[in-house]
C-alpha positions in Angstrom: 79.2 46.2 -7.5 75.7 45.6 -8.2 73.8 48.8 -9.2 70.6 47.2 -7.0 72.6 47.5 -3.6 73.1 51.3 -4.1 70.0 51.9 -5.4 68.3 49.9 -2.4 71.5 51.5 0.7 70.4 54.9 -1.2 67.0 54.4 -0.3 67.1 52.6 3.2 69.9 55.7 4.4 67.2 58.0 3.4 64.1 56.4 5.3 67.1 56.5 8.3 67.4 60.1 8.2 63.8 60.6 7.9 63.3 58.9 11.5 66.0 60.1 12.5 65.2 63.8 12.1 61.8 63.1 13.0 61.4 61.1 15.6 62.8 63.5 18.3 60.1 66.4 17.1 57.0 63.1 17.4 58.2 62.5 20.8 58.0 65.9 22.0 55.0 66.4 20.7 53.2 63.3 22.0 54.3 64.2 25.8 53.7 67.5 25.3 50.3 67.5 23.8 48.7 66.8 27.7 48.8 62.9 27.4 45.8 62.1 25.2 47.6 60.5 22.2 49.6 58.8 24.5 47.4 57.5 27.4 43.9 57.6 25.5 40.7 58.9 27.9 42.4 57.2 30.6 39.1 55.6 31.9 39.9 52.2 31.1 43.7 51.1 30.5 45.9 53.5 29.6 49.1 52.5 27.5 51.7 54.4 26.5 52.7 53.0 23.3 55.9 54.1 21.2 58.3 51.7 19.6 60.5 51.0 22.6 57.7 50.1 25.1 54.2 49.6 26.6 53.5 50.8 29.6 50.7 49.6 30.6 48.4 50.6 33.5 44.7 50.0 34.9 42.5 52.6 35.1 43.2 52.9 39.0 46.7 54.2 38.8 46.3 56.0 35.1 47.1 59.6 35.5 44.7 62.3 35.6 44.5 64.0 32.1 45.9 66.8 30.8 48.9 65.9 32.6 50.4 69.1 34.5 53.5 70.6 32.7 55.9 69.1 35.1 54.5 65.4 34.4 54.9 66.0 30.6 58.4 66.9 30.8 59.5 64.5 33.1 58.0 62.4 30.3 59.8 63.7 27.9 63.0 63.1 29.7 62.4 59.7 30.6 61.5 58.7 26.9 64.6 60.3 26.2 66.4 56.9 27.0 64.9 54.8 24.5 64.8 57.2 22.0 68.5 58.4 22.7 69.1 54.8 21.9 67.2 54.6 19.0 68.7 57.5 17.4 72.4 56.4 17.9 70.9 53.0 15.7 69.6 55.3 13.3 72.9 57.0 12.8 75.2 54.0 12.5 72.4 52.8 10.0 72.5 56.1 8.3 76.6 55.9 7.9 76.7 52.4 7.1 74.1 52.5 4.3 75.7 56.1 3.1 78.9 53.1 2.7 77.0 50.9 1.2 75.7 53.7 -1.6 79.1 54.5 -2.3 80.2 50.8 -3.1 82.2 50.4 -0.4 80.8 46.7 1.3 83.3 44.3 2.9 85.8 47.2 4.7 86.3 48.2 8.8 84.4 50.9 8.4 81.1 49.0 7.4 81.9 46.2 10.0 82.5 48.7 12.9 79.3 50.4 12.2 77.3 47.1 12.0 79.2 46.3 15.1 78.4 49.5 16.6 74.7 49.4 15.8 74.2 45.7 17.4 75.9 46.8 20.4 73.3 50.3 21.1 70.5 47.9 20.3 71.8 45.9 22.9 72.7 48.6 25.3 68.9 50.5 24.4 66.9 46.9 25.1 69.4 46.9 28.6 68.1 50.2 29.7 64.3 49.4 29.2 63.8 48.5 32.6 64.8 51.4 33.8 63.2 53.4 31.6 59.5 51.5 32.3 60.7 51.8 36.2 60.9 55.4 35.7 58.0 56.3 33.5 55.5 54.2 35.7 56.7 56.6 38.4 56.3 59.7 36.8 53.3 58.6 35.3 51.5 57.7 38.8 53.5 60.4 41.1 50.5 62.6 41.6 48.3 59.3 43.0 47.4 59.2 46.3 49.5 57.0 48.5 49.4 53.2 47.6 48.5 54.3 44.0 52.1 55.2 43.2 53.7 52.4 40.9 57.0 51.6 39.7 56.9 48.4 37.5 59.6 46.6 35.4 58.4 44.0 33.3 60.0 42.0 30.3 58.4 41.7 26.7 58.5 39.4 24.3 59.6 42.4 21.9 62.7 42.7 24.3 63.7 39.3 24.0 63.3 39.6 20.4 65.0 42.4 20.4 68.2 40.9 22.3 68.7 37.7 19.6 68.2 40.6 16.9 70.9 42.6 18.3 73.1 39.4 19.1 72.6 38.6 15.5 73.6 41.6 14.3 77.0 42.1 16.0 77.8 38.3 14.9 77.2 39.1 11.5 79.6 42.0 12.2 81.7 39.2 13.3 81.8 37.3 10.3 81.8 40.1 7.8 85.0 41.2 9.9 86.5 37.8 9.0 85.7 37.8 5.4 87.2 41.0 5.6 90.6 39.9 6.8 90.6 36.8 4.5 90.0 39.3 0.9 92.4 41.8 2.1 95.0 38.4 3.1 94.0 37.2 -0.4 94.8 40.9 -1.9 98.3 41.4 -0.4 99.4 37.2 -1.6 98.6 38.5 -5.0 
């Protein structure tokens, strides 16, 4: 096997982990800190911007900030959705490259973790509208009546999202099938 790919696996299974470890404590911290990293002076638009989603909202229905203690956790427990999601990625990542740094390539255990990783992208991209359903609502629940929202909307970054992770579990597909052919190959020897 080629050095580079274990060098490279050794250094992509590391970045993995990082996030991995990380992002749960950058999440906590963000709802937790009142709101203003998240939603800005909330005068104008306020957006809630993390890697799964923008939230976006005028400056008629942005929350009040600080946000009260209840509002940030509920926060935190919505954004637990996507980043529950995420993390599950991170892992299979973090096996499957922990694979490929051992030399071990074109076996079931690297094509069920590619699999596995296509199909919780999939699942977390499914889940985003109820995840954007539910933050809009904890993020306007103490508006006066009529200024409560709860929005669904679909990105462009889901969509993208949804070929990657299609493209991903048929390249777990494939690999699976050059799989079978080497091993058929190996036993006719």
């Amino acid at each position: 096997m080629d050095r580079r790919i274990q060098r490279f696996a050794k250094v992509f299974r590391a970045i993995f982990f990082a996030v991995f470890v990380l992002s749960p404590a950058v999440v906590a911290g963000l709802w937790l800190s009142g709101g203003e990293v998240l939603l800005g002076d909330g005068e104008a638009t306020a957006v809630i911007g993390q890697a799964w989603s923008n939230v976006s909202l005028d400056a008629a229905h942005a929350p009040a900030l600080p946000l009260p203690w209840g509002q940030r956790w509920l926060g935190l427990g919505v954004s637990l959705i996507p980043l529950g999601a995420t993390m599950l990625c991170l892992w299979w990542l973090v096996r499957l490259f922990s694979l490929f740094s051992a030399g071990e390539i074109f076996t079931g255990n690297t094509v069920r973790y590619i699999r596995r990783t296509g199909w919780t992208m999939l699942a977390g991209v499914a889940l985003m509208p109820v995840h954007e359903a539910l933050l809009t609502l904890v993020l306007t629940m103490h508006n006066p009546p009529g200024e409560r929202l709860i929005t669904i909307s679909l990105e462009s970054s889901e969509i993208r999202d949804l070929l990657i992770a299609g493209i991903i579990i048929l390249v777990s597909w494939i690999m699976d099938e050059g799989r079978k052919l080497r091993e058929a190959d190996e036993l006719t020897v």
